[in-house]
N, C-alpha and C positions, 0 to 999 in steps of 0.2 A: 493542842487541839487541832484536830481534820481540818484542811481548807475543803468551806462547801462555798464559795462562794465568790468567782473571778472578775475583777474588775480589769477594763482595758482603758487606754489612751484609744484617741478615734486617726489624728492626722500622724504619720507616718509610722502607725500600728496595724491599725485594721484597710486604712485609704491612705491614699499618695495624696501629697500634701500642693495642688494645683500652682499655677504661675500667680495665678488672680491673689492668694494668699501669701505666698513666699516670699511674690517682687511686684506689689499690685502696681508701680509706677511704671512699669512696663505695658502690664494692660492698657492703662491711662494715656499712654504715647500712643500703641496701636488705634484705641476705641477715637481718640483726638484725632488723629489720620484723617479718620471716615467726615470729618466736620472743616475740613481744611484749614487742621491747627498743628503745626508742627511744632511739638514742644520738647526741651531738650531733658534725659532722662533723669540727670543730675539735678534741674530746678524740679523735675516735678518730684523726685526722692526728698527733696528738702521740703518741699508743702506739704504731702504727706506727714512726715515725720515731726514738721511742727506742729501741724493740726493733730495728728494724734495725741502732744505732748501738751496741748491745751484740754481734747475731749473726751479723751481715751475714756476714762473712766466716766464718763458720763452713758455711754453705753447702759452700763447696770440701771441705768432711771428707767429704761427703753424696751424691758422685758413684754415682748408681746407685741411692742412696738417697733422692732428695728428699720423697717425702712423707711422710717421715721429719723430715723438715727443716722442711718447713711445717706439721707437728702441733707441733711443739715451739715454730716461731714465733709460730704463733696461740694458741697456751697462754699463750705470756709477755704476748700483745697482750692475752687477755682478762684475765690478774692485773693489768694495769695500768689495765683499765677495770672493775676488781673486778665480771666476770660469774663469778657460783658458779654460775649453773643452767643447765639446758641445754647446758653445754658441748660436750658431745660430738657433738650434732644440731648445732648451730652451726657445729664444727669441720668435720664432715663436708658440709656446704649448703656452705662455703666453699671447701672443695678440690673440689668438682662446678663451682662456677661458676671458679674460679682454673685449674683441670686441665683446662678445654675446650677441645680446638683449635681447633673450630670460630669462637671468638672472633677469632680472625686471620683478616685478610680479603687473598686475594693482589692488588696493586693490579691491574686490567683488564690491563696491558702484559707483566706479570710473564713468565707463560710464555710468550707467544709470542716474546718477546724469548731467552732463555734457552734454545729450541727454535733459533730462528736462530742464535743462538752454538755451540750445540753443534755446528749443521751443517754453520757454518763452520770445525768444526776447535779452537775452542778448547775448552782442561779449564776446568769452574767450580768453585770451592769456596766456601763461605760462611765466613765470620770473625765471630761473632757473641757481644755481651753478655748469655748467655743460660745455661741451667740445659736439664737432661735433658730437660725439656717440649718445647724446640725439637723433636730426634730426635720426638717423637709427632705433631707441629704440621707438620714436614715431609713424614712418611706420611702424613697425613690429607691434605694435598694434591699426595700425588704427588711432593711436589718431590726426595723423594730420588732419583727416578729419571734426576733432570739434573742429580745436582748429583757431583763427582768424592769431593771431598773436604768433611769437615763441622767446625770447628772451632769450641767456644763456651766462654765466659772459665770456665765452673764445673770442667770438666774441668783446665781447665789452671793454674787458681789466680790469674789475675787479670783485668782486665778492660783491655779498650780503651782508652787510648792507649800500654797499656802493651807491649813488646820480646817478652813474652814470648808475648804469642798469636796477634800477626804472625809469632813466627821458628818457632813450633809449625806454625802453617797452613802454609808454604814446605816444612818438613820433611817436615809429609802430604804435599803434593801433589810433593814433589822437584823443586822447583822453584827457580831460582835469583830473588831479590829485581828484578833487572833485567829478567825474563822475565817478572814478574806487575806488575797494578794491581791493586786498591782502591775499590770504587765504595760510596759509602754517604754519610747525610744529615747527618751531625753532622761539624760541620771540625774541631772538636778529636779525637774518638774514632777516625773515619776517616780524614782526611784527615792531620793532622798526626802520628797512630797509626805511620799507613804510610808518610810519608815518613822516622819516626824511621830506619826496618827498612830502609829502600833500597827500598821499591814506589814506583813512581809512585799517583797517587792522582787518583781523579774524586770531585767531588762534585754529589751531586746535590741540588737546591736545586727541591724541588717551589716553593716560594713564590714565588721569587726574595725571597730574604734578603741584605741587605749584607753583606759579611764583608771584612774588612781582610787575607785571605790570598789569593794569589796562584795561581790554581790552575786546572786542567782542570775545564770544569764542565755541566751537563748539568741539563735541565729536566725531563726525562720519561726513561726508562730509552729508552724507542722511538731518542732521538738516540746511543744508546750505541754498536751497530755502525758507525753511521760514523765515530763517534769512534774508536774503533778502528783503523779502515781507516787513518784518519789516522797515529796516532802508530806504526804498523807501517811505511806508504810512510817517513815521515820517518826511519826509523831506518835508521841506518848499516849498509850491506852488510858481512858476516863476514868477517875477514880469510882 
């Protein structure tokens, strides 16, 4: 069956994936600076990382409510780095710099790529390991305006490579599994995510990274539509 119907990864597919996400204890050292706390990077990567191993999942309660989510996280981060002062100025410099969209950068290809697809007729939808922020990060740059469908792991209670926020995304978009692909940078969250569901899957390998899986693969988003073109012409005409 024709794919009519393209799903992306958001952080190091369509946007570059910020400091504040990748090494937020670094943030945390800088934003501490500004409050005459010098904290070393190593205790503050262990607060983080326990606190998250306490609340991580606790996030999924907090849909609609995240900065709700992220006071209460950063509270337990500083009782584990026993800051009593300034909390609250701390807390707040922290959700300014962690709440910016602007921090996501759309890689140069992004929309024009995604402007060409739409014009060819496909629906896009995003499948994404992300929290409410994405929805703000999307309007800031527009991208809601091309994209069909928006789906991300906090809403739906879990995350990528997991059944259930691939078969959630399909249901948005009413799409059947054989009708859609998958393009995104991590082979295990996307690539082997979406084969679990019955999508086919692209990955896209900005690096060129070795990987021991077998798969559709893609250097830059730009070679995507002829990808496409391709696995449409090969596909078997409808009985």
């Amino acid at each position: 069956m024709a794919v009519s119907t393209v799903f992306f990864d958001f952080g190091g597919t369509l946007a570059t994936v910020p400091v504040a996400i990748d090494r937020p204890w670094k943030v945390w050292v800088d934003v501490a600076r500004g409050f005459d706390l010098h904290l070393s990077e190593t205790l503050v990567r262990n607060a983080i990382e326990a606190t998250h191993e306490q609340l991580g999942r606790e996030i999924y309660r907090y849909v609609g409510r995240t900065p709700e989510y992220w006071s209460l996280f950063d509270s337990s981060v500083m009782d584990r780095l026993r800051i009593h002062e300034s909390r609250e100025g701390l807390g707040k410099a922290l959700e300014t710099v962690f709440g910016d969209p602007s921090q996501r950068e759309l890689f140069p290809e992004t929309r024009p790529v995604l402007e060409n697809l739409r014009a060819a007729g496909y629906r896009l939808g995003l499948i994404s390991n992300n929290n409410d922020l994405l929805l703000k990060v999307l309007e800031y740059h527009e991208l809601d305006r091309l994209l069909d469908t928006v789906t991300y792991s906090q809403e739906v209670g879990a995350e990528k490579p997991a059944r259930e926020v691939f078969e959630k995304a399909l249901e948005r978009a009413h799409c059947a599994p054989s009708e859609a692909v998958h393009v995104g940078d991590s082979v295990r969250a996307d690539v082997e995510g979406a084969r679990r569901s019955g999508l086919q899957a692209i990955w896209l390998n900005r690096r060129d990274e070795p990987s021991s899986v077998e798969c559709l693969t893609i250097h830059s988003l730009n070679e995507l539509p002829a990808v496409l073109e391709l696995i449409n012409d090969s596909s078997p005409p409808p009985r």
